[in-house]
C-alpha positions in Angstrom: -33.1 34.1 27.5 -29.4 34.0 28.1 -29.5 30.4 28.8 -30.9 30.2 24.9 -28.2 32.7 23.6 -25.9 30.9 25.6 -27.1 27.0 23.9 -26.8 28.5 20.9 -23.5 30.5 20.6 -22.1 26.9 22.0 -24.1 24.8 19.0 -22.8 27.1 16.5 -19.2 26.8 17.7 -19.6 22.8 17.6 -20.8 23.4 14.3 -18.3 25.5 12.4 -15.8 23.3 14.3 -17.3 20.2 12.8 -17.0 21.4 9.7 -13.6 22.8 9.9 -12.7 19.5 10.6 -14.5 17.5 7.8 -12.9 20.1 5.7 -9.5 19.0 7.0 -10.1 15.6 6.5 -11.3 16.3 2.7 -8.6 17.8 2.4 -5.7 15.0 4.0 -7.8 12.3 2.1 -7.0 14.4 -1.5 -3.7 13.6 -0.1 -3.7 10.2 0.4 -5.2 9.7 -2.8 -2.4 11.5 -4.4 0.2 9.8 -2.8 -1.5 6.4 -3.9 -1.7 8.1 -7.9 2.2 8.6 -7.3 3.0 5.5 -6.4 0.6 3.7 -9.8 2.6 6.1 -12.1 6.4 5.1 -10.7 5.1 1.6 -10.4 4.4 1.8 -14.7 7.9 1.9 -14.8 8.7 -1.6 -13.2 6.3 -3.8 -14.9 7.3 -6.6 -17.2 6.4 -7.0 -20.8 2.8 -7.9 -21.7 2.1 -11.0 -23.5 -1.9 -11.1 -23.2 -4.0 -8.3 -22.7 -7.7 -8.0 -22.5 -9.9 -6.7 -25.5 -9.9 -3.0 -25.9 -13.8 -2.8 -25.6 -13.9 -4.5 -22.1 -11.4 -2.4 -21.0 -13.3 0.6 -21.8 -16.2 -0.4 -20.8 -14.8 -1.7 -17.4 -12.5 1.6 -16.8 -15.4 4.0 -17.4 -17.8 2.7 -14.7 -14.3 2.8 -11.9 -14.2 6.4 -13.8 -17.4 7.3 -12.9 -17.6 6.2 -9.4 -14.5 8.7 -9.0 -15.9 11.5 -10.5 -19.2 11.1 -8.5 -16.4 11.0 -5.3 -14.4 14.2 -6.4 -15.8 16.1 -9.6 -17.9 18.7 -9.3 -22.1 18.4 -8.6 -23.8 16.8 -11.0 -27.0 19.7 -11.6 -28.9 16.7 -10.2 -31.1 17.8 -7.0 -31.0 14.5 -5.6 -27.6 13.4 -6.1 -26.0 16.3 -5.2 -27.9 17.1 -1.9 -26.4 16.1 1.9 -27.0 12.9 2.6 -25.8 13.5 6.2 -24.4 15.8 8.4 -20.5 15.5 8.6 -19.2 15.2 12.5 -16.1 15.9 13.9 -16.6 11.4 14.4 -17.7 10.8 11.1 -15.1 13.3 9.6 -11.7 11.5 11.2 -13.3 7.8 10.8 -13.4 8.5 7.1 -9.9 9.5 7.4 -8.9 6.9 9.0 -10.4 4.3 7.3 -9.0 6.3 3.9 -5.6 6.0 5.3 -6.2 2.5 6.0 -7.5 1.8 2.3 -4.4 3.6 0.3 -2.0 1.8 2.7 -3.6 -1.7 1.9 -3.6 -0.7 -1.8 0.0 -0.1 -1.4 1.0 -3.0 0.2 -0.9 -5.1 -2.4 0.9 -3.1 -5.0 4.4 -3.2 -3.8 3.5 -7.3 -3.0 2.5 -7.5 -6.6 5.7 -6.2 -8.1 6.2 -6.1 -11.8 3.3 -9.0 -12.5 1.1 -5.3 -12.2 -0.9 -3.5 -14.9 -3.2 -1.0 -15.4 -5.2 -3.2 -17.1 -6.3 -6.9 -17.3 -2.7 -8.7 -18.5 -0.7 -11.7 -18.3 3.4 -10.6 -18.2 6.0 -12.0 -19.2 7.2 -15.0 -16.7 4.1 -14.0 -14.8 3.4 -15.8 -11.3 1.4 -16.2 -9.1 1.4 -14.1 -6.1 -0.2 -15.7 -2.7 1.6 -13.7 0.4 1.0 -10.3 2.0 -2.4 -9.5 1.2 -3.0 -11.8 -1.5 -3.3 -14.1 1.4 -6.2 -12.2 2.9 -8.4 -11.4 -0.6 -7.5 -12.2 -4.1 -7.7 -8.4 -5.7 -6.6 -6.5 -2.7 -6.0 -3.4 -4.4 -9.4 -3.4 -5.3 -10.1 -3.9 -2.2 -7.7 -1.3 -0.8 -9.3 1.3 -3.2 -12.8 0.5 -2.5 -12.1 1.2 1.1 -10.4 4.0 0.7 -13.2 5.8 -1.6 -16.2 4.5 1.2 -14.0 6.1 3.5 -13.6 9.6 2.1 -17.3 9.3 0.8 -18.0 9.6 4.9 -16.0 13.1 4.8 -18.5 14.4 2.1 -21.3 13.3 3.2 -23.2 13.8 -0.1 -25.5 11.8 -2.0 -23.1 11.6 -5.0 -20.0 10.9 -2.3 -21.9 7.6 -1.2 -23.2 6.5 -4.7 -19.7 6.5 -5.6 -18.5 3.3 -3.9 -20.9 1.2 -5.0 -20.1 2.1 -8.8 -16.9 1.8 -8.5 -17.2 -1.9 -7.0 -19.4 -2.5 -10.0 -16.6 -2.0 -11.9 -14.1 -3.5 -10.2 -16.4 -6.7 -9.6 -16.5 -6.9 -13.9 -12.7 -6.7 -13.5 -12.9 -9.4 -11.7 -14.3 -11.7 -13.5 -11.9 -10.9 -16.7 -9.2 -11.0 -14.3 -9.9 -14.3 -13.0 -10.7 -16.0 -16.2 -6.6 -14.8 -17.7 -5.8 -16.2 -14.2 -7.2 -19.6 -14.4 -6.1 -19.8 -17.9 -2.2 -19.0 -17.1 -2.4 -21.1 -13.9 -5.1 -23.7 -13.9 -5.9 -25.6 -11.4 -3.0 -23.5 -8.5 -5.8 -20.8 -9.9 -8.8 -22.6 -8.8 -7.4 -23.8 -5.6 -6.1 -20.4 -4.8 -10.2 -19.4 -5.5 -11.3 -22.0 -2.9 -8.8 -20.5 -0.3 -9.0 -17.0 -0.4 -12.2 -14.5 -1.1 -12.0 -12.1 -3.7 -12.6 -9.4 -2.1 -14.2 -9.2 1.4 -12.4 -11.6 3.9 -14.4 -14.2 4.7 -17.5 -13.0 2.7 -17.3 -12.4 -0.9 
């Protein structure tokens, strides 16, 4: 009997110590992804001036999908039984690999960002003496903030360990995927065929894959 009180004392303690760590981790990832939103809003400041932009309903349409993904990650539950139940159990492992691989998301997106300069917009554009950017991570994918982000939000979805937390990557690369496609057809138009070869080189967004 004391061998059973003992067992369990010691899985209870495991317990509530996993957790206090996956809360931890939530809690650093809402930092990370705050550090990356302060670094989009000073960047709005040192963008050149726009002289194409995509159609208004695209972007909407496009915007609200990424919107949704993130609201799956971080709003509140949805009322949905399903969707908002535990997908998984969130270890003390699982808890600090989604860190990590959130840390290592943001800090690609970043990079990208920074590489990018002031060719970058909030939405689908072609700037003023626009070029075409092919170092840093542009070397590795073509959209690596997408990709950046996209790893970022798979990585704090493992912190949650929801159903809505993992259903959110997958929307979000929906939407980033149709941003894609816009993207890459204002590309190919402003650069031609350094666009296309640029396409043959470098994946769009998984290295080596996709």
């Amino acid at each position: 009997m004391t061998e059973i009180a003992a067992g369990t004392a010691a899985w209870t303690a495991a317990w509530i110590s996993a957790a206090a760590v996956a809360e931890e981790a939530r809690r650093w990832a809402e930092w990370l992804w705050l550090a990356l939103t302060i670094v989009w809003v000073v960047g709005m400041f040192t963008t050149r001036r726009t002289v194409r932009r995509q159609t208004s309903s695209s972007r909407v349409w496009q915007s609200g999908i990424v919107l949704l993904g993130f609201w799956l990650l971080f709003g509140p539950g949805t009322g949905i039984r399903g969707i908002d139940a535990t997908a998984f159990a969130v270890t003390t492992t699982t808890a600090l690999a989604g860190l990590a691989t959130t840390l290592a998301g943001v800090a690609f997106a970043i990079w990208a960002r920074v590489t990018l300069g002031a060719n970058w917009s909030g939405v689908i554009t072609v700037k003023e003496g626009h070029t075409l950017i092919r170092r840093g991570p542009y070397s590795i994918v073509r959209h690596p903030i997408y990709t950046g982000i996209l790893t970022a939000a798979a990585g704090t979805a493992l912190t949650h360990g929801s159903v809505r937390a993992l259903l959110a990557p997958p929307v979000v690369a929906f939407g980033f995927w149709l941003k894609t496609v816009t993207e890459e057809q204002f590309m190919a138009a402003e650069f031609g065929e350094a666009y296309m070869r640029y396409q043959r080189d470098v994946r769009a967004l998984i290295p080596f894959l996709f």
